[in-house]
C-alpha positions as CSV (number, residue, x, y, z in Angstrom):
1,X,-7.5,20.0,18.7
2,X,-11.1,19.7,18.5
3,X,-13.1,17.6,20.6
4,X,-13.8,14.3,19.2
5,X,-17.8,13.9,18.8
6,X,-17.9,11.0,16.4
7,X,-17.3,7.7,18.0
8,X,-16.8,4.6,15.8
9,X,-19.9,3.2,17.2
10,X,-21.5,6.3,16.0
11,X,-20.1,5.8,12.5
12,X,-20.6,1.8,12.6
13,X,-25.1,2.9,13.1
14,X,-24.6,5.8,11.2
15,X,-23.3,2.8,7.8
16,X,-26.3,0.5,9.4
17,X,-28.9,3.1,9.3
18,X,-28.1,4.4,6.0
19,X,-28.6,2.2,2.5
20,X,-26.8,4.5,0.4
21,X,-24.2,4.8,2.3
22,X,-24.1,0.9,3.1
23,X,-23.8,1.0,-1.0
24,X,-21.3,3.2,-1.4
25,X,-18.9,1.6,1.4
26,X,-19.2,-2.1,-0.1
27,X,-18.1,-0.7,-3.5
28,X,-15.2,1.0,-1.7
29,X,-14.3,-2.0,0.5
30,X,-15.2,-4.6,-2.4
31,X,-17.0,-6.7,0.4
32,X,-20.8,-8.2,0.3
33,X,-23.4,-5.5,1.4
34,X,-24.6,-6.8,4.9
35,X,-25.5,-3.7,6.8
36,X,-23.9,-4.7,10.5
37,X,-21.0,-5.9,8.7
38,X,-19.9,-3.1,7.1
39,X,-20.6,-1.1,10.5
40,X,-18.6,-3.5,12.1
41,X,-15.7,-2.8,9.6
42,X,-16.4,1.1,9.3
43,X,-16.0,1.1,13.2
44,X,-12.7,-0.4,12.8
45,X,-11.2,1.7,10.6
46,X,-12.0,5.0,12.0
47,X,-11.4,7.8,9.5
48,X,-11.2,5.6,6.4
49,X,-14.8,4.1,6.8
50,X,-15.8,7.8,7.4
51,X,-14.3,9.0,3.8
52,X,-15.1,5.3,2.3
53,X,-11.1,4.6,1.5
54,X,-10.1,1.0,2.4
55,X,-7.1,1.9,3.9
56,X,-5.3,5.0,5.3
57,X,-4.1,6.5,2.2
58,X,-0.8,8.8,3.4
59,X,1.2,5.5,5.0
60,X,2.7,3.0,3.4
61,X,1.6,2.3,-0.4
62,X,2.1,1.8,-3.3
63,X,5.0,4.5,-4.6
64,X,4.1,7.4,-6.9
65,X,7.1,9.2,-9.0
66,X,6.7,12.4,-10.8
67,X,7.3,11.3,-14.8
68,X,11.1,12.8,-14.8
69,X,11.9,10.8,-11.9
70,X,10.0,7.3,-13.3
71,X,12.2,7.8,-16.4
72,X,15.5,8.3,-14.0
73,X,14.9,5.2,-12.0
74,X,14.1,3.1,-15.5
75,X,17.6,4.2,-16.4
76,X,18.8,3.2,-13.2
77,X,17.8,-0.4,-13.6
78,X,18.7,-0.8,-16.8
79,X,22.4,0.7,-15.7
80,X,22.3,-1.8,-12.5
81,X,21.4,-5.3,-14.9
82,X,24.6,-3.7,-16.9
83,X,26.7,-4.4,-14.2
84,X,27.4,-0.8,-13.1
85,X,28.1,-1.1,-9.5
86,X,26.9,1.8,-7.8
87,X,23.9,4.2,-7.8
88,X,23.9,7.4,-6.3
89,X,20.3,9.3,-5.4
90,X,20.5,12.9,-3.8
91,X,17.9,15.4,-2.9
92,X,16.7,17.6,-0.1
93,X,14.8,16.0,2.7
94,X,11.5,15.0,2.2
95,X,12.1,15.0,-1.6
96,X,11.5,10.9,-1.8
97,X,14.8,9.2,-1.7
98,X,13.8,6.5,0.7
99,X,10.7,5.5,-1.5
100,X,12.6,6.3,-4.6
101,X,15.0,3.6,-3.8
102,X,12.8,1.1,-2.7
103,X,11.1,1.3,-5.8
104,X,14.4,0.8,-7.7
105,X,14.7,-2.2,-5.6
106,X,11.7,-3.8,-6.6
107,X,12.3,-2.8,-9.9
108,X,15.1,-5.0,-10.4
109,X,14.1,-7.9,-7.6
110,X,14.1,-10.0,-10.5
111,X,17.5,-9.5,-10.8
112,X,18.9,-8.6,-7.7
113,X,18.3,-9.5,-4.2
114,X,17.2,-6.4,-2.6
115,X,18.9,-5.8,1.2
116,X,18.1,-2.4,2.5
117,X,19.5,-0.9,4.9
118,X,16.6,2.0,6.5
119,X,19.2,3.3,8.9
120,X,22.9,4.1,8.4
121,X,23.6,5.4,11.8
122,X,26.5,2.6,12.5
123,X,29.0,2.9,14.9
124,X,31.8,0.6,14.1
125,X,32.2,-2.1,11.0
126,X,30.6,-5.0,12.9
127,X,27.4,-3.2,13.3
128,X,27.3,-2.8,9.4
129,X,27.9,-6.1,9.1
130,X,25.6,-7.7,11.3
131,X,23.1,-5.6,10.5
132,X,23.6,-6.7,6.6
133,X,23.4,-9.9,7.4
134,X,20.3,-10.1,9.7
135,X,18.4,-7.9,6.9
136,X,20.1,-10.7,4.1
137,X,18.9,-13.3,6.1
138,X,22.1,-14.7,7.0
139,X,22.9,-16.3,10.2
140,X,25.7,-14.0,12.1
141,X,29.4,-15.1,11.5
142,X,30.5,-16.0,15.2
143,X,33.8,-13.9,15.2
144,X,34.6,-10.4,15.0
145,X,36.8,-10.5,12.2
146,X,35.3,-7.8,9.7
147,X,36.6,-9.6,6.7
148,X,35.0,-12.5,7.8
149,X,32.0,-10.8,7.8
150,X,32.9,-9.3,4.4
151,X,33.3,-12.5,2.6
152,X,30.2,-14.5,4.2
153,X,28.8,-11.5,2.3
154,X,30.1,-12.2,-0.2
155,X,29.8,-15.8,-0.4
156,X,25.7,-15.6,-0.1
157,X,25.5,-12.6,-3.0
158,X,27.5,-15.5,-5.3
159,X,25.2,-18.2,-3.9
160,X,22.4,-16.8,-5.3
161,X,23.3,-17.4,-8.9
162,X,22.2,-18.8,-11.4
163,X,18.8,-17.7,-10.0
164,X,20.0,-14.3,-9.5
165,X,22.6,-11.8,-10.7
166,X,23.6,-11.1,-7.2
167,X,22.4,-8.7,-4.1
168,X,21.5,-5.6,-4.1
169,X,22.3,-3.6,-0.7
170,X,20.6,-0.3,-0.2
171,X,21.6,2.4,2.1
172,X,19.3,5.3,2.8
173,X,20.6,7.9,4.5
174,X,24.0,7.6,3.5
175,X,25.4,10.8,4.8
176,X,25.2,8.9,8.4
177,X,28.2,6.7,7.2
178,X,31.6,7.6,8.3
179,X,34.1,7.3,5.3
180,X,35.3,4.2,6.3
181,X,31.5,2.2,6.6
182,X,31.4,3.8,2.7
183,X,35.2,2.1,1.8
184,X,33.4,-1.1,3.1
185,X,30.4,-0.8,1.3
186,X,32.6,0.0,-1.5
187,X,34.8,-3.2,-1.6
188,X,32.3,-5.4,-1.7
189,X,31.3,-4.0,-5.1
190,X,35.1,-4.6,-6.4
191,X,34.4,-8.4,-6.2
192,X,33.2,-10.1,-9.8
193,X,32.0,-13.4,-10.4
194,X,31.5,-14.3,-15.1
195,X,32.3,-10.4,-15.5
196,X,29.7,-9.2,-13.3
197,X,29.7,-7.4,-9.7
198,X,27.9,-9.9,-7.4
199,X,27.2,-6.8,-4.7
200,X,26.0,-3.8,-6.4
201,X,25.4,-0.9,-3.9
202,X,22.5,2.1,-4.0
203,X,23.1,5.3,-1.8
204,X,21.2,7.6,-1.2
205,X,21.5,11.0,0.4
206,X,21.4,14.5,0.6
207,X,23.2,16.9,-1.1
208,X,25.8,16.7,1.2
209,X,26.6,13.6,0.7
210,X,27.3,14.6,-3.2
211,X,30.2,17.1,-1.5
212,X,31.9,14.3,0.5
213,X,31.8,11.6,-2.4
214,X,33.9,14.9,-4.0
215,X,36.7,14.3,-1.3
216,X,39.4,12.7,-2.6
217,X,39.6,9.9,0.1
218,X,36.5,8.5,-1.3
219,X,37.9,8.6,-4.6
220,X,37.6,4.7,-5.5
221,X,33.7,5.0,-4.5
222,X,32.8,7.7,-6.2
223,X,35.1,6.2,-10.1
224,X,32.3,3.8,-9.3
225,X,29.1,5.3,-9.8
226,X,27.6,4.7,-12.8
227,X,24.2,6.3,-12.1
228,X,23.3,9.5,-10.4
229,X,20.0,10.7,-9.9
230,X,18.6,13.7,-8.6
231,X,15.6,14.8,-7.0
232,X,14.0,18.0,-6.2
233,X,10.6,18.7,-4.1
234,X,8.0,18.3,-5.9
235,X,6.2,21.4,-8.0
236,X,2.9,22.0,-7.2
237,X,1.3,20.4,-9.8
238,X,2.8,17.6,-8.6
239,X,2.3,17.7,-5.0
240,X,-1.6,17.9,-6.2
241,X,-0.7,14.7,-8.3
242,X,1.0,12.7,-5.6
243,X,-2.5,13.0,-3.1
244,X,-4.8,11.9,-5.8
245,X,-2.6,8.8,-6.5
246,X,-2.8,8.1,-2.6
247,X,-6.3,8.7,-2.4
248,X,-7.3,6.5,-5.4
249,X,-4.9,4.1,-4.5
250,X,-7.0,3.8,-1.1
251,X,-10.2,3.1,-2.6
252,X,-11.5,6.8,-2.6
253,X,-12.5,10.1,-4.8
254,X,-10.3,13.3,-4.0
255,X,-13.9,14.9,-4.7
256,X,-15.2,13.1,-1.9
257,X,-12.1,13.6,0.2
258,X,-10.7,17.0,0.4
259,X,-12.7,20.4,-1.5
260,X,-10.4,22.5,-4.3
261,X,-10.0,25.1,-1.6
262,X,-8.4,22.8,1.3
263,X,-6.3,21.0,-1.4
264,X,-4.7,24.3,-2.6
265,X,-4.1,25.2,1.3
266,X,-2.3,21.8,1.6
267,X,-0.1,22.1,-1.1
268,X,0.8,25.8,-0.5
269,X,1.8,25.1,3.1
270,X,3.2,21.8,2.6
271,X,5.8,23.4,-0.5
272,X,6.4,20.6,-2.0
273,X,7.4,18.4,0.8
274,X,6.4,14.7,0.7
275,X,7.0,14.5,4.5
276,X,4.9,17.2,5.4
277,X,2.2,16.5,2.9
278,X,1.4,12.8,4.4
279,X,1.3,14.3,7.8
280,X,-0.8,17.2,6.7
281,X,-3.5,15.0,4.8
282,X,-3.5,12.4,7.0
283,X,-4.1,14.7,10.3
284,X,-6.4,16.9,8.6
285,X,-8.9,13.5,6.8
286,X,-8.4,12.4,11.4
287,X,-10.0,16.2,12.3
288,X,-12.3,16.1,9.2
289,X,-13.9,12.6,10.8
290,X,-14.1,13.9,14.4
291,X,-15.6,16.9,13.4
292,X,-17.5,15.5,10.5
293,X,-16.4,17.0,7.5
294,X,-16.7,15.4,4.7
295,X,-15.0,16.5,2.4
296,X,-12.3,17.9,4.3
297,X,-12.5,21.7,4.0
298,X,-9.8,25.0,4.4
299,X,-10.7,25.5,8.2
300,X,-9.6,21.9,8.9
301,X,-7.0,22.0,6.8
302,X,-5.9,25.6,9.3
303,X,-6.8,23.6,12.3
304,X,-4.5,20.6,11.1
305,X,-1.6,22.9,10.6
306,X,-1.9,24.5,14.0
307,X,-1.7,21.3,15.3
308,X,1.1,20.2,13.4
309,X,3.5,23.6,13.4
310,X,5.2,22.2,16.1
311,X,6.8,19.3,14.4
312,X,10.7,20.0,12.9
313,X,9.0,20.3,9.2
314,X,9.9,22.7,7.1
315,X,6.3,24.4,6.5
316,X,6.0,26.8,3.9
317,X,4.1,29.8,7.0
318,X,3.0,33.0,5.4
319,X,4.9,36.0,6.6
320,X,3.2,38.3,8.6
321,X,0.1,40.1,6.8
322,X,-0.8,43.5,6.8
323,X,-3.4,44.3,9.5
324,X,-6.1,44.9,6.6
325,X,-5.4,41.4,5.4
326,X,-6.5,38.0,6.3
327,X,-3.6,35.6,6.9
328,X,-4.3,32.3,5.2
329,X,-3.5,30.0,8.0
330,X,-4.6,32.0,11.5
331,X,-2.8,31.1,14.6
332,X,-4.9,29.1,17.2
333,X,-5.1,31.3,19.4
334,X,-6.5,34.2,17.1
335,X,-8.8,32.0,16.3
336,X,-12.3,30.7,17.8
337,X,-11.7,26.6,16.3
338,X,-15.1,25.5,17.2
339,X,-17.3,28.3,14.8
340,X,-14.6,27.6,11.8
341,X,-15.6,23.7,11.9
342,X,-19.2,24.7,12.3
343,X,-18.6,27.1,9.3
344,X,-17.2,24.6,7.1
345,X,-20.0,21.7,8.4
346,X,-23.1,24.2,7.1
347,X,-21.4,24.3,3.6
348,X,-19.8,21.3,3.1
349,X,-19.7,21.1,-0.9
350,X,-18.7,24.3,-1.0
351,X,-14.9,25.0,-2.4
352,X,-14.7,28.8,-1.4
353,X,-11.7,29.0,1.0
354,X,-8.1,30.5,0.7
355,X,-6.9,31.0,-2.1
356,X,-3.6,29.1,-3.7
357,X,-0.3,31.0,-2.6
358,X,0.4,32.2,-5.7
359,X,4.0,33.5,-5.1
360,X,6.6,32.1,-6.9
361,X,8.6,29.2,-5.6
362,X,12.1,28.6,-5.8
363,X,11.3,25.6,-8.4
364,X,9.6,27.9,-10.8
365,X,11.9,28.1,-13.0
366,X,13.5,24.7,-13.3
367,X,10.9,22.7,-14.9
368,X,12.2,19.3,-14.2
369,X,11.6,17.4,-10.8
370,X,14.9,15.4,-11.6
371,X,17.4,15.3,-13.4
372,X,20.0,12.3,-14.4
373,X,23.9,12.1,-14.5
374,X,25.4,9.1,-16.9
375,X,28.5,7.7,-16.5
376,X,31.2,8.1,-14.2
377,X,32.0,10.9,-11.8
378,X,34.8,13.2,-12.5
379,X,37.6,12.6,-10.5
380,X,38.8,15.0,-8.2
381,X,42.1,16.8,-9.5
């Protein structure tokens, strides 16, 4: 990684010393334009002071869905305030369940009482219960009797009417559970209060979890499901779509914050992956500020993935080029990192760099980012 030249006491006079800057950052920040103040706050915020974003954009946010998959989780809540009991949401990893879901849950918060569940990795019944009831806000039942726990459960989801329809419980990463945990989850779906489930369930998984629910011991669960959506990664239209809703959503320009050329590197390498583009952006804007570039350009965008190759990610890496070629992203060591970054500091508006990866991915041809199952799953014959 580079070395790190800019200190946040060098950014906090670099905002004192300089009125347009001092401008720019209190419309960004929406805060009165006293000089040492903003320093003070631009040396707090190290790399978001330095691209004038109020807060670091690739964390948590507000959530972005591609149209197909807005329209899917509409459907979704109007299928959940019908009384269906279960939705289902599969995809690859890194395709958005987790933030699909959550979305869904404040969706229908109005409705529902959302109780999510970020980890499925359970080893026995009373750990799914407690851990339902600690997230529900429910004090612990003192026993160990699993139906117990089941109808305390079930006792609060009915207590919450007439404010309320119910609870909502949402498990992300479903494929963790063992088929029993599911049968649990599943009976507390089979209780009704006026016509109307008062635990509704949302699962979410990969697609391996779809090939399970087709097991015939899961049977009951999966005549239950009355939604199923389905994502894909996202197309690269999309992936450029999803970082200038983050960057926006932080306050900032994408002009200001990455050039054409590094946003075409980061969505060529990331493929479509939300989990590698948040690391991607957000390591490359943490280089761009120690090395000051602003906007970030191709070389630290190269420098960002070298860094970051080592991380089980599934990066979309070049194959090996043809000795009269230039590979797009350089190892590190084949590399001299220090004249790149001065290279890009010289031109900093300038969006020459790599080219997009123009090959063709596998989502070429699909055209949708989702796509939406109504009604009830075939039963297994």
């Amino acid at each position: 990684m580079p070395n790190v030249r800019l200190t946040q006491s060098d950014l906090a006079d670099r905002i004192e010393n300089d009125s347009n800057l001092c401008q720019r950052a209190a419309v960004a920040w929406g805060v009165d334009s006293d000089a040492r103040g903003l320093a003070l706050k631009g040396a707090q915020a190290v790399y978001e002071a330095y691209y004038l974003l109020r807060t670091r954009p690739f964390g948590a946010g507000n959530c972005w869905l591609a149209p197909q998959v807005a329209q899917s989780v509409q459907h979704a809540v109007a299928s959940l305030q019908n009384g269906s009991e279960i939705v289902l949401i599969t995809g690859p990893t890194g395709s958005g369940k987790s933030a699909v879901s959550r979305e869904l849950a404040r969706q229908i918060s109005s409705r529902l009482q959302p109780v999510v569940l970020a980890h499925c990795e359970f080893g026995s019944a009373g750990e799914l219960w407690r851990t339902i009831q600690f997230e529900a806000g429910l004090d612990p039942v003192p026993t160990n009797c699993e139906d117990d726990a089941r109808l305390g459960v079930l006792r609060a989801a009915r207590g919450l009417r007439p404010q309320l329809d119910g609870m909502l419980i949402v498990a992300d990463d479903a494929d963790a559970l063992r088929n029993a945990l599911l049968d649990e989850l599943r009976r507390l779906t089979v209780q009704r209060h006026e016509g109307r489930p008062v635990v509704q369930l949302v699962l979410t998984g990969t697609f391996a979890l779809e090939e399970r629910l087709a097991n015939p011991d899961l049977s009951s669960l999966s005549h239950r499901i009355g939604q199923h959506i389905v994502l894909e990664s996202l197309t690269r239209d999309e992936s450029r779509e999803y970082i200038t809703f983050r960057i926006q959503d932080a306050g900032g320009q994408l002009h200001d914050v990455f050039t054409d050329a590094a946003l075409d590197a980061i969505v060529a390498a990331c493929d479509g992956n939300l989990h590698c583009l948040n690391q991607l952006c957000d390591h490359a804007l943490l280089l761009g500020f120690a090395n000051e570039v602003r906007p970030v350009s191709p070389g630290i965008v190269t420098a960002a993935l070298d860094d970051l190759k080592g991380l089980s990610l599934p990066w979309n890496l070049p194959s090996t080029p043809a000795a009269e070629e230039t590979p797009q992203f350089a190892p590190r060591e084949d590399r001299d990192p220090q004249v790149s970054l001065e290279s890009d500091r010289t031109d900093e508006n300038s969006t020459d760099g790599p080219a997009a990866d123009d090959r063709r991915s596998w989502w070429d041809d699909v055209g949708e980012a989702a796509t939406i199952e109504v009604g009830a799953a075939t039963a297994p014959q």
